[in-house]
N, C-alpha and C positions, 0 to 999 in steps of 0.2 A: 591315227589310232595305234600303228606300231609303233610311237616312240613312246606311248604310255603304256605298254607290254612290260617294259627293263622293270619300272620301279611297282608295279603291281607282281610280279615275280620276285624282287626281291623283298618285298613285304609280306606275301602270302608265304615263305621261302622259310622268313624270321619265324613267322609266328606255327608254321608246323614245326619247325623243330624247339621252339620254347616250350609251345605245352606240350609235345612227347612225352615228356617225362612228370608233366603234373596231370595226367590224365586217370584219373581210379577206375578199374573194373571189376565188374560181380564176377569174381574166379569162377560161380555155378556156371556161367554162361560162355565165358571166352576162355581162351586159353593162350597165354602169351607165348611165341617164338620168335620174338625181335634180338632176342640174347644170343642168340643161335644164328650160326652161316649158314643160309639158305641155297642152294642151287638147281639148276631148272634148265632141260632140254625144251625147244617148244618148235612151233611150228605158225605163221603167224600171217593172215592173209590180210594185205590193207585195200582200202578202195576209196572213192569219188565218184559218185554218179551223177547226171545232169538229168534231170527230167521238163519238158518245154512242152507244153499243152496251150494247142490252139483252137481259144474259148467257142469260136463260130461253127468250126466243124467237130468239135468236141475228139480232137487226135492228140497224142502224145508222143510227142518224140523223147525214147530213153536211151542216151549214150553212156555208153561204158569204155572201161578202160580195158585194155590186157591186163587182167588180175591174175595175180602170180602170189606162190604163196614161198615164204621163205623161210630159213630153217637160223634159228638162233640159241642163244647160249646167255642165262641169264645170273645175277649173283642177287642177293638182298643182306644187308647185316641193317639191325636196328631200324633206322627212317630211312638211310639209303639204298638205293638201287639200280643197279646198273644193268643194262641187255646188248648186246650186240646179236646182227641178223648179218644174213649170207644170200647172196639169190644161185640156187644153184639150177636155173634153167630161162635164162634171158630169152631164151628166141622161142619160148614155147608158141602156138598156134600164131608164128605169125603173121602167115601165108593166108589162116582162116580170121582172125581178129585183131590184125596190123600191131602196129609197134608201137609204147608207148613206156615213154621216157619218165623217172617219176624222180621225186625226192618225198621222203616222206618219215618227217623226226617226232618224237613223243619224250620230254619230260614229264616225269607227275612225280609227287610228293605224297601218299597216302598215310596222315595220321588218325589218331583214334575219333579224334573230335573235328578235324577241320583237313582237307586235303584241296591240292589243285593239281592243274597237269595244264602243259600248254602242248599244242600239234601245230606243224608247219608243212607244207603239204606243197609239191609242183609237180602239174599231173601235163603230157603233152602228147595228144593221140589218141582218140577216140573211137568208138564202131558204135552205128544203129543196131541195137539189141532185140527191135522189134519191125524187122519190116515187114513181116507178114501182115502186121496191124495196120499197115499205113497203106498196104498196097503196093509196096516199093518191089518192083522184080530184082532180086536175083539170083544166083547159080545155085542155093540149097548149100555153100560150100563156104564161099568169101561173103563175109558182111561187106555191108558198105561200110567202106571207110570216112575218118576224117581226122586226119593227121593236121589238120589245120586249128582243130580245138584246143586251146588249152586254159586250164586253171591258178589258179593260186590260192593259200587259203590258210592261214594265220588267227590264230585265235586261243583265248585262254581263260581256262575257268577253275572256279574256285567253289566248295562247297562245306558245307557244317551237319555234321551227322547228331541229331536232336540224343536222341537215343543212346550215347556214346559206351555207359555204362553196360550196356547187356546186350549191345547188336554192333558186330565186327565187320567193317566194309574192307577190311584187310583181309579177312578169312577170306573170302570170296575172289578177291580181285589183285592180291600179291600174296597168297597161303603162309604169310608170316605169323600168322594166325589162326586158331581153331574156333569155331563159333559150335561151342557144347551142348545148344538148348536153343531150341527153335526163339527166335525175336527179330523185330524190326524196329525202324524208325522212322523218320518225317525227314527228309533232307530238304536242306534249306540251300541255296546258289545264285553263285552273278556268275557274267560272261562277258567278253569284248573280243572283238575280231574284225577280220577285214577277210571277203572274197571277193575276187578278182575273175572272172570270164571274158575269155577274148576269140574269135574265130574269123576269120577271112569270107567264107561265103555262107555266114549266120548261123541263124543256131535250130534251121527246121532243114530238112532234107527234101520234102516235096514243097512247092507250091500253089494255095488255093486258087482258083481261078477271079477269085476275087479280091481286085486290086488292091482296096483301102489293104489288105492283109499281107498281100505282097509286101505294100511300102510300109508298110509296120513291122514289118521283120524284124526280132535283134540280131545286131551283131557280137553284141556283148555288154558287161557293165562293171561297175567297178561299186561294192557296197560294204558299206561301213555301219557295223553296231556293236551296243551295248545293253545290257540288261541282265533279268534275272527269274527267278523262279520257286516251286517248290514241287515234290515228289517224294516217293516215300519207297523203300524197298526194305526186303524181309527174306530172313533164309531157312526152312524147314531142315530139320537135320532130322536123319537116322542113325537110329544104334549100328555101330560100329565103323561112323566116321563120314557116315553118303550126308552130302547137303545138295540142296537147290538156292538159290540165291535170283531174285526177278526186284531189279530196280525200275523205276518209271519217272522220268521228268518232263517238266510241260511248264516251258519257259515265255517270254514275250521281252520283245527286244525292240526301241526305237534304232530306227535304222537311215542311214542317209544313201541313195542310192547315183549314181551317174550312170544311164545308160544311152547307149548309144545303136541307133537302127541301120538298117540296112544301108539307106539312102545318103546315111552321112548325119541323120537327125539326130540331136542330143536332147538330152531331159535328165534335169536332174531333180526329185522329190525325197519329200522326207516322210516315212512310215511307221509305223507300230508293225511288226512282223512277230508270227510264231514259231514255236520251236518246240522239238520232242526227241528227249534222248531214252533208248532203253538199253539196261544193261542185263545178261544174261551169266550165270554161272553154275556149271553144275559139274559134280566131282567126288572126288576123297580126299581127306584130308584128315590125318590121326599119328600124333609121334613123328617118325622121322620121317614118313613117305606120303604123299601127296600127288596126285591127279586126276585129272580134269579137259575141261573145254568152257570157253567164255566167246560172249561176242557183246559189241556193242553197236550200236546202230543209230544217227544221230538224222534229223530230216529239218530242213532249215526250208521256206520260203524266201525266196527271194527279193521276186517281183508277182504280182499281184493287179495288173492289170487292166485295161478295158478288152484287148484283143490276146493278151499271152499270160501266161502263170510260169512262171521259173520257177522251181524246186532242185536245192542242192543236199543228196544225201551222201553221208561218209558213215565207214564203218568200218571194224575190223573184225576178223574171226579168230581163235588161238586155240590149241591145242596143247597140253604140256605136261610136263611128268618132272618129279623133283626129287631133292631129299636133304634135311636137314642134318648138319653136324654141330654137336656140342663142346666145340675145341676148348682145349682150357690153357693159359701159359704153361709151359714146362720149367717148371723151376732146379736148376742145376745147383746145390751145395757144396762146398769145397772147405773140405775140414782143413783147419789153422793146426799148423805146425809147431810141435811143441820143441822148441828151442832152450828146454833148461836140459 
């Protein structure tokens, strides 16, 4: 699946930036700043969650990561965009919710009519986020840990905004953009990826007193899909530049799965699986200054079961504040010398 990444990226890659520039919009409704240097302080929290529900006793095991939020420095001119982040507090609680090693990169491309973005994700170090739920004792203080958890998670999606002429998925989500008159659209999308789960001593913290579920444990799995979808999002604006912006997707994806149990047991099946992304934005945005707060929030099914439910969510949070400049070349004249 990751070697069909390269040329699905460089083809969604051609085709944003060709029609960039053949794309017409109702001036009533957007407001172009692609012409214009855009720049952007932000603040930007990412994550990976695992949720493992065991269907007999009806419990859920939710591990999390040490989520840390980072402080970064953003540019945009035109269709490109670049960001870099900082982590200015590695060892925050991590006494209380252990240590967890991450990588975690984002390309995206947003144009007027068609955009993609691909995420690459390696998450390693986990905590029980719920054990008062499950009954698990401990000190009110230190989670349980499980440093022995970790993820992987590769994937890339591409999308078509129906609406392109009067509803700006740019105002909302790279402010290169003003969206000047409340509208929406129908979003149309594929996707392909690959997750990866792997753990040492499985993927539930207690176990039931009942065997068959003991030895049905996973220990992890290795799952491969592709697919697509559609959803529709819209942005209410108010006089003097406040919008809200509420996306919604609801995808289904054939998927090939390898997992692997407790006991050493493999299985490998192939599925129809769901998916639901939401995307959130709300803010200012008018002239040269712009901010805001966005999140998006993405919930994958994994596995689906007779004895376990795997659920993988990801998401991120932001914060940011900006300001456009209208540079223009400085043209230097040098009067010719008159020689008679």
């Amino acid at each position: 699946m990751q070697r069909l990444l390269a040329p699905l990226l460089f083809v969604c890659f051609f085709c944003s930036v060709a029609f960039a520039s053949k794309n017409q919009v109702d001036s009533n409704y957007i407001k172009d700043f692609t012409q214009q240097y855009t720049f952007k302080l932000f603040g930007i929290q990412k994550y990976t969650r695992l949720h493992i529900t065991e269907k007999f006793g009806d419990l859920t095991h939710s591990f999390y990561p040490n989520e840390q939020t980072d402080l970064g420095f953003g540019f945009n001119y035109k269709w490109l965009g670049v960001a870099l982040t900082v982590d200015p507090n590695r060892s925050r609680n991590v006494e209380t919710l252990g240590e967890t090693k991450k990588l975690d990169l984002q390309l995206f491309s947003y144009g007027r009519k068609f955009g993609f973005d691909v995420n690459i994700s390696r998450y390693q170090g986990f905590y029980l986020n719920n054990p008062d739920e499950l009954g698990v004792k401990w000190d009110r203080v230190h989670y349980p840990l499980r440093p022995d958890i970790n993820t992987n998670h590769t994937e890339f999606n591409w999308f078509y905004v129906r609406n392109h002429e009067k509803f700006s998925y740019r105002a909302a989500f790279t402010q290169n953009e003003e969206q000047k008159k409340t509208a929406g659209s129908l979003i149309f999308g594929a996707f392909a990826g690959n997750t990866g789960i792997r753990s040492v001593l499985g993927l539930q913290t207690i176990l039931l007193d009942d065997l068959v579920n003991n030895t049905q444990q996973l220990r992890g799995g290795n799952f491969n899909f592709i697919g697509g979808g559609a959803g529709y999002a819209g942005t209410l604006t108010h006089k003097g530049g406040f919008y809200g912006t509420l996306s919604f997707f609801v995808g289904l994806s054939a998927q090939s799965s390898a997992l692997e149990r407790l006991n050493g047991e493999k299985i490998n099946e192939f599925r129809l699986r769901s998916r639901s992304n939401t995307r959130l934005s709300l803010g200012y945005n008018h002239k040269a200054f712009f901010a805001g707060v966005s999140g998006i929030i993405v919930n994958r099914v994994l596995h689906n079961g007779q004895f376990y439910e795997v659920e993988n969510e990801t998401g991120q949070f932001r914060f940011f504040v900006g300001r456009r400049f209208n540079w223009r070349p400085i043209h230097i004249s040098v009067p010719l010398l008159d020689r008679t």
